[in-house]
C-alpha positions as CSV (number, residue, x, y, z in Angstrom):
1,X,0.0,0.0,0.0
2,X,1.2,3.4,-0.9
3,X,1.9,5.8,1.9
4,X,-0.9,8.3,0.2
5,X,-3.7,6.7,-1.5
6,X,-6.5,8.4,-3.0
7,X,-8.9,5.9,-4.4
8,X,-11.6,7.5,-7.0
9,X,-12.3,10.7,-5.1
10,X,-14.6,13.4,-6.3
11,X,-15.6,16.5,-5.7
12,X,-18.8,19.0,-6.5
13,X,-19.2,22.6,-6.3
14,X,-23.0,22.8,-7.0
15,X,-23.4,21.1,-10.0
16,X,-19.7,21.5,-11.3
17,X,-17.6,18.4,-11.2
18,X,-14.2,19.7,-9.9
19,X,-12.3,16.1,-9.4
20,X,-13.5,13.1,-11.6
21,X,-13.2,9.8,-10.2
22,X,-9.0,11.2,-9.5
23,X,-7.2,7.7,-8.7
24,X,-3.7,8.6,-7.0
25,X,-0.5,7.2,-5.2
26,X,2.0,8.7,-3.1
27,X,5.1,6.9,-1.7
28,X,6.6,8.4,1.6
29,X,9.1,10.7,1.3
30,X,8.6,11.6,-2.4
31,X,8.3,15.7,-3.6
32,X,5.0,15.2,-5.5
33,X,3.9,18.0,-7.5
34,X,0.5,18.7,-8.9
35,X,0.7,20.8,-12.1
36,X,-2.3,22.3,-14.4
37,X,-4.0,25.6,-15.4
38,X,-6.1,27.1,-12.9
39,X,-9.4,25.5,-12.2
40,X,-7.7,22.3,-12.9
41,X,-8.7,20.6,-9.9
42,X,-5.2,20.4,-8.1
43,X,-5.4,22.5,-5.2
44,X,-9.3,21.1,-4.3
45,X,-7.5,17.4,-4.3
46,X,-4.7,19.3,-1.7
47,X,-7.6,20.3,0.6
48,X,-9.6,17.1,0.5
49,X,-6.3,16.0,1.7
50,X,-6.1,18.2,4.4
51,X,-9.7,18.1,5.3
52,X,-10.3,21.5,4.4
53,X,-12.6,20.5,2.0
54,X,-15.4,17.1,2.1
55,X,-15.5,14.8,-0.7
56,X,-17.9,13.4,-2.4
57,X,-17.4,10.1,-3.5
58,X,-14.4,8.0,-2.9
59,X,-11.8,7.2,-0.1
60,X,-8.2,8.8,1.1
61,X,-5.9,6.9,2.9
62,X,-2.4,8.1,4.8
63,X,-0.1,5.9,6.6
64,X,-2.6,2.8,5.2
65,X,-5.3,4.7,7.6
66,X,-8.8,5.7,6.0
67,X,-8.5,9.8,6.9
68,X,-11.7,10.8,4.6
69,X,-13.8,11.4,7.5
70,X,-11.3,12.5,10.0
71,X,-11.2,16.0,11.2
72,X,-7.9,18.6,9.5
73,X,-6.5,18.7,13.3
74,X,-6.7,14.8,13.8
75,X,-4.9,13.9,10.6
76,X,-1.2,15.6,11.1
77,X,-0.9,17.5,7.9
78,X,1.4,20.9,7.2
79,X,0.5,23.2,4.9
80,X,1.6,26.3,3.8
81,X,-0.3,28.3,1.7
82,X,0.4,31.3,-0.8
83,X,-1.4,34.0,1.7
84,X,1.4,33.6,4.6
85,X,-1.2,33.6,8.0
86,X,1.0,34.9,10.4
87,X,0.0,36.4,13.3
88,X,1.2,40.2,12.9
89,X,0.8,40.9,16.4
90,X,3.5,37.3,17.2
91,X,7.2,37.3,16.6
92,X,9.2,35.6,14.0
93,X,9.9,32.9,16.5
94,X,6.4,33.4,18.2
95,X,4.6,32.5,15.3
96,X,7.0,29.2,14.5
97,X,6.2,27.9,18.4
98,X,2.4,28.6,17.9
99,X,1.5,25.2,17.3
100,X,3.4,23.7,19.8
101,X,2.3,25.7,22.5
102,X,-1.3,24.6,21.8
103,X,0.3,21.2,22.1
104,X,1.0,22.1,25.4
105,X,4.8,21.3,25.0
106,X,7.2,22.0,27.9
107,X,8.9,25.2,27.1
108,X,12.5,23.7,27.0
109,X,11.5,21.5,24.1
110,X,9.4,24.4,22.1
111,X,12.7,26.1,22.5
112,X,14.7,23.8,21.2
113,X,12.2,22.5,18.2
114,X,12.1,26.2,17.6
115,X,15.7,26.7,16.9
116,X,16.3,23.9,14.8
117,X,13.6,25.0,12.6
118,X,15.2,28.6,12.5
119,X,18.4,27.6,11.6
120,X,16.9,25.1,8.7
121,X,15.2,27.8,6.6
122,X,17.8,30.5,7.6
123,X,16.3,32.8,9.6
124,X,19.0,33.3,11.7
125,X,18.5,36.8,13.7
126,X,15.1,37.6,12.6
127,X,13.5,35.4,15.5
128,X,12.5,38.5,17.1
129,X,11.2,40.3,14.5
130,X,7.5,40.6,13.3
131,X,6.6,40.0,9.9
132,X,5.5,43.6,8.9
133,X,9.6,44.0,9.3
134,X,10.0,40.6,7.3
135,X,10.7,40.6,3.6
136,X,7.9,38.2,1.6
137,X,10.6,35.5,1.4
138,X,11.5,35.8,5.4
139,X,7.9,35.4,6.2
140,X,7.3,32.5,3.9
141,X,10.3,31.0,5.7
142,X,8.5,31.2,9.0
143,X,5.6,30.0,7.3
144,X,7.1,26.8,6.1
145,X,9.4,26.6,9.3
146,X,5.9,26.6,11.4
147,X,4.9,23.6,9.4
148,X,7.4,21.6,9.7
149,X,8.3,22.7,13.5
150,X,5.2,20.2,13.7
151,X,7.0,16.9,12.3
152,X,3.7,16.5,10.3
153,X,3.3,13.0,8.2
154,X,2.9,15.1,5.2
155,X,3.4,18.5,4.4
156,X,1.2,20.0,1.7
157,X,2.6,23.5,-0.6
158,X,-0.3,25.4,-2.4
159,X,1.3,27.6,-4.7
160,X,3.6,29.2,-1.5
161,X,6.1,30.9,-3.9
162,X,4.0,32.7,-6.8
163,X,3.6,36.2,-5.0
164,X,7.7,36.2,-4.4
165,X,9.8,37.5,-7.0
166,X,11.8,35.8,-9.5
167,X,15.2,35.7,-8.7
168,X,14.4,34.9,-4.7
169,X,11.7,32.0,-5.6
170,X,14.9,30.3,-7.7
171,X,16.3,30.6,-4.3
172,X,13.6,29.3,-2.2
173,X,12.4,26.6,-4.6
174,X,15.7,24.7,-4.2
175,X,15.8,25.5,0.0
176,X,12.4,24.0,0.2
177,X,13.3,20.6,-1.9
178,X,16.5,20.1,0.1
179,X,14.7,21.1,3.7
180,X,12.1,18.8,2.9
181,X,14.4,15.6,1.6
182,X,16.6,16.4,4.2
183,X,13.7,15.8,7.2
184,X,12.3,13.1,5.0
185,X,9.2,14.3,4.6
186,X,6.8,13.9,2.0
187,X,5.9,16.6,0.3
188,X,2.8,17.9,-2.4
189,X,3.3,20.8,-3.9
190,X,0.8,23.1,-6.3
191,X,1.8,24.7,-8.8
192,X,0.6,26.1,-12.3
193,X,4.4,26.9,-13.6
194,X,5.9,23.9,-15.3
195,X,9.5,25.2,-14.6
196,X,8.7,25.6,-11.0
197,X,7.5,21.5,-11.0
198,X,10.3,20.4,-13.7
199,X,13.4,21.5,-10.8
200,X,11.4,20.8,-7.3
201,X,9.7,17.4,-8.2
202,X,10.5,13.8,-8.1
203,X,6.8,12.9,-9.9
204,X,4.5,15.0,-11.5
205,X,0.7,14.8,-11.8
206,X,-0.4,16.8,-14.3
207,X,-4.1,17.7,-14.1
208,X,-6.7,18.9,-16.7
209,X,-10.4,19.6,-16.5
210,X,-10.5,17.4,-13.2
211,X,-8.6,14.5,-14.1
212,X,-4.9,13.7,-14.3
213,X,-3.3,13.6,-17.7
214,X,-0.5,12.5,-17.7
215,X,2.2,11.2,-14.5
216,X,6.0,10.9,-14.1
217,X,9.6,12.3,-13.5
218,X,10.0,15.4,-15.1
219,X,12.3,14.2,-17.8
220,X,9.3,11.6,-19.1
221,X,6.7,13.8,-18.6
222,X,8.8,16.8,-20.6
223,X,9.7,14.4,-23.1
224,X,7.2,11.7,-23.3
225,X,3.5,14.5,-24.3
226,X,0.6,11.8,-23.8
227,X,-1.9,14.1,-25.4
228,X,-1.6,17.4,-27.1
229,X,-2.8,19.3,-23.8
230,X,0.0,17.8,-22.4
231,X,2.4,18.9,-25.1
232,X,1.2,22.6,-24.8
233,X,1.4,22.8,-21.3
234,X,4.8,21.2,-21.0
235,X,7.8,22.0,-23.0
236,X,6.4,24.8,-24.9
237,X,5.7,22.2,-28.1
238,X,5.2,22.6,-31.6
239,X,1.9,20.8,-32.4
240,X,1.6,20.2,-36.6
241,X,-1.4,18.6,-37.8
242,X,-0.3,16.0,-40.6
243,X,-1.5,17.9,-43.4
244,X,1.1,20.9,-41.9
245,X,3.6,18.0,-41.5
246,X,4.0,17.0,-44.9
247,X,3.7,20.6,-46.1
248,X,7.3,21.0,-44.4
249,X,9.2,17.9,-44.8
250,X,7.3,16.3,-47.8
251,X,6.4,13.1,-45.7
252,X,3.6,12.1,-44.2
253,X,2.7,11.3,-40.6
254,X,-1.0,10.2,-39.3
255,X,-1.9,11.4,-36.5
256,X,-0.8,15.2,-34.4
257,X,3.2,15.5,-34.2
258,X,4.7,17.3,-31.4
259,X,8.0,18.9,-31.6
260,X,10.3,20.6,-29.1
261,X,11.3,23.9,-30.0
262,X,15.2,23.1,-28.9
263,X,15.3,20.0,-31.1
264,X,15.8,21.7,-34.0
265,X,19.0,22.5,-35.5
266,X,19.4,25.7,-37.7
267,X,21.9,26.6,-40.1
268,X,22.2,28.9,-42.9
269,X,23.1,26.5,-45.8
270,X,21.3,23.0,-46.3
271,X,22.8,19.9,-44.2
272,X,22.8,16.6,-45.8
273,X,21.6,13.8,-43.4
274,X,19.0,10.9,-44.1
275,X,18.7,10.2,-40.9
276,X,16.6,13.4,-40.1
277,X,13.6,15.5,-41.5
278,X,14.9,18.3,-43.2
279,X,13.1,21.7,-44.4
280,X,13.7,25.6,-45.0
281,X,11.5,28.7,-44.2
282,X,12.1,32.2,-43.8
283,X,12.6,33.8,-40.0
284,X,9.9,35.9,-39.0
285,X,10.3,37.0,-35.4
286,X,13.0,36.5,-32.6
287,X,12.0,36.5,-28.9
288,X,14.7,36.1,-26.2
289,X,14.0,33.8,-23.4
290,X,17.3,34.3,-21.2
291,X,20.5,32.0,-22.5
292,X,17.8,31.0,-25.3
293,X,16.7,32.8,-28.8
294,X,13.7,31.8,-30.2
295,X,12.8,32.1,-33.3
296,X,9.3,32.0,-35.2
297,X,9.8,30.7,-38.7
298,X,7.4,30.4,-41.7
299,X,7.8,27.0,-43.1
300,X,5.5,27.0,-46.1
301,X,2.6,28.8,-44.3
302,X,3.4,26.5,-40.9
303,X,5.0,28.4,-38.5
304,X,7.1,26.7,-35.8
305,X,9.2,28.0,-33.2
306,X,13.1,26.6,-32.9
307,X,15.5,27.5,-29.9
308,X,18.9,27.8,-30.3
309,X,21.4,29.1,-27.4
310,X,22.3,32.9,-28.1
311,X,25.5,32.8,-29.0
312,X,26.1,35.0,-32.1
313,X,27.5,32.8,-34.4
314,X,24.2,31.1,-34.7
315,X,22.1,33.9,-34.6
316,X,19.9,35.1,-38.1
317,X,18.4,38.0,-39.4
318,X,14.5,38.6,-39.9
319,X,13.8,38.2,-43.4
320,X,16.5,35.8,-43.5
321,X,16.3,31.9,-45.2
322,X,17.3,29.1,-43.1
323,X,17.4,25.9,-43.2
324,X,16.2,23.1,-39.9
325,X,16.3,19.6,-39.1
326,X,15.2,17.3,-36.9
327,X,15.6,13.9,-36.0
328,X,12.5,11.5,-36.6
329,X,13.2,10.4,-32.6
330,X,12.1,13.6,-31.6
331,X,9.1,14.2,-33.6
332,X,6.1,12.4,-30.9
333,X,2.6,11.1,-32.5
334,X,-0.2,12.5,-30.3
């Protein structure tokens, strides 16, 4: 038995169906992440977890224990949520202890459990501080550190990084994967950016219209589209219908083809190889996307995106003709 189960569990809001018969398994100690648009379903099935919210049909287990009925306070869940909760009016260290005072804890021990939990998400010196004085990342720290203070069976993330900036959530998304693997804990985490889920995750659910669409590591689930919602959510695909297909390479294909923008090689003069699809079109558009160009290109009326790493030996004009490959491998039927 898995250490999470969720066994065909669904979920009504009036008369919309919000989770459809979602069968799911957890191991212990995995980072799980739950990845889809929003209105997907994910965070519902992280607070029918939680018992946050009733479901209504089907069973959760944790621990192999039936928890669907169980009260949130009886079931020994974290969870830290995008709005931080802190009590403004508690210190840093205040609000990190709040739980364990209602425990009713001896002080010596809270103390203690306290200051391991500081010194794990780095909050060294700020223990004193409230969290109107506290940057957005500081207080999601004490957030998170409040959780886990708690040695809960599962901690649960629903989307705790999307209102920090860019540059400190790179930060804050690895601290939280090695906090979490280095307590053992098993973590869900929400999420609707597919970079965020592709570095923090050791599985990924991705979830569409209520249901899961496709599961895996991040590498299979990047590489491996099961569906072309799956392509366009993940890996920023080119879909080509066959028609567009043959219009391109002059072969034919049944059936949607999916291609990765970065697959593509690009060179100014043609490049003889029979092991790959080759083709020529006309650059359109550039957009830079950090260490990456991409380029929109017209191939015969279908226009596909290619990456290529911008160094500027490699880099072409608008207006300019060039000429792509790609090998058959890496061209996926829908």
């Amino acid at each position: 038995m898995s250490y999470i189960e969720f066994r065909n569990i669904e979920k009504y809001y009036g008369e919309n169906q919000v989770l459809k018969g979602i069968d799911l398994n957890i191991e212990k100690g995995q980072f799980v992440t739950l990845l889809g648009p929003s209105g997907c379903g994910k965070s519902t099935l992280l607070r029918c977890l939680a018992g946050l919210e009733e479901v209504n049909g089907g069973r959760i287990f944790l621990d192999g224990e039936d928890i669907t009925d169980r009260e949130p306070k009886e079931r020994n869940i974290g969870m830290v949520f995008q709005q931080y909760s802190l009590f403004p009016n508690m210190t840093a260290e205040e609000n990190i202890a709040f739980g364990l005072k209602l425990k009713k804890m001896a002080p010596e021990a809270i103390r203690e459990k306290v200051a391991a939990a500081v010194r794990m998400v780095e909050l060294n010196g700020k223990e004193k501080q409230y969290p109107s004085s506290l940057s957005g990342g500081q207080q999601q720290r004490v957030a998170l550190a409040r959780s886990i203070v708690m040695e809960p069976k599962v901690l649960l993330l629903d989307e705790p990084l999307s209102a920090i900036d860019a540059k400190l959530r790179k930060s804050l998304q690895v601290s939280i994967k090695q906090i979490t693997k280095k307590l053992g804990l098993t973590a869900i985490f929400v999420t609707h950016d597919q970079d965020e889920a592709m570095v923090m995750s050791d599985v990924i659910h991705l979830f569409h219209e209520g249901r899961i669409e496709q599961s895996g590591d991040p590498v299979s689930v990047y590489t491996k589209p099961v569906s072309s919602f799956a392509a366009s959510f993940i890996g920023n695909y080119n879909q080509v219908t066959p028609e567009q297909f043959y219009a391109m390479t002059g072969k034919r294909r049944t059936g949607e083809t999916a291609i990765r923008p970065e697959t593509f090689s690009i060179s100014s003069s043609p490049v003889d190889n029979g092991e790959e699809y080759h083709f020529e079109g006309v650059v359109e558009d550039n957009m830079p996307r950090g260490n990456v160009l991409r380029y929109q290109i017209n191939v015969n009326g279908v226009k596909i995106h290619a990456d290529v790493l911008f160094r500027s030996r490699v880099l072409f004009d608008n207006g300019e003709r060039v000429y792509l490959s790609v090998a058959e491998r890496n061209c996926i039927s829908l």
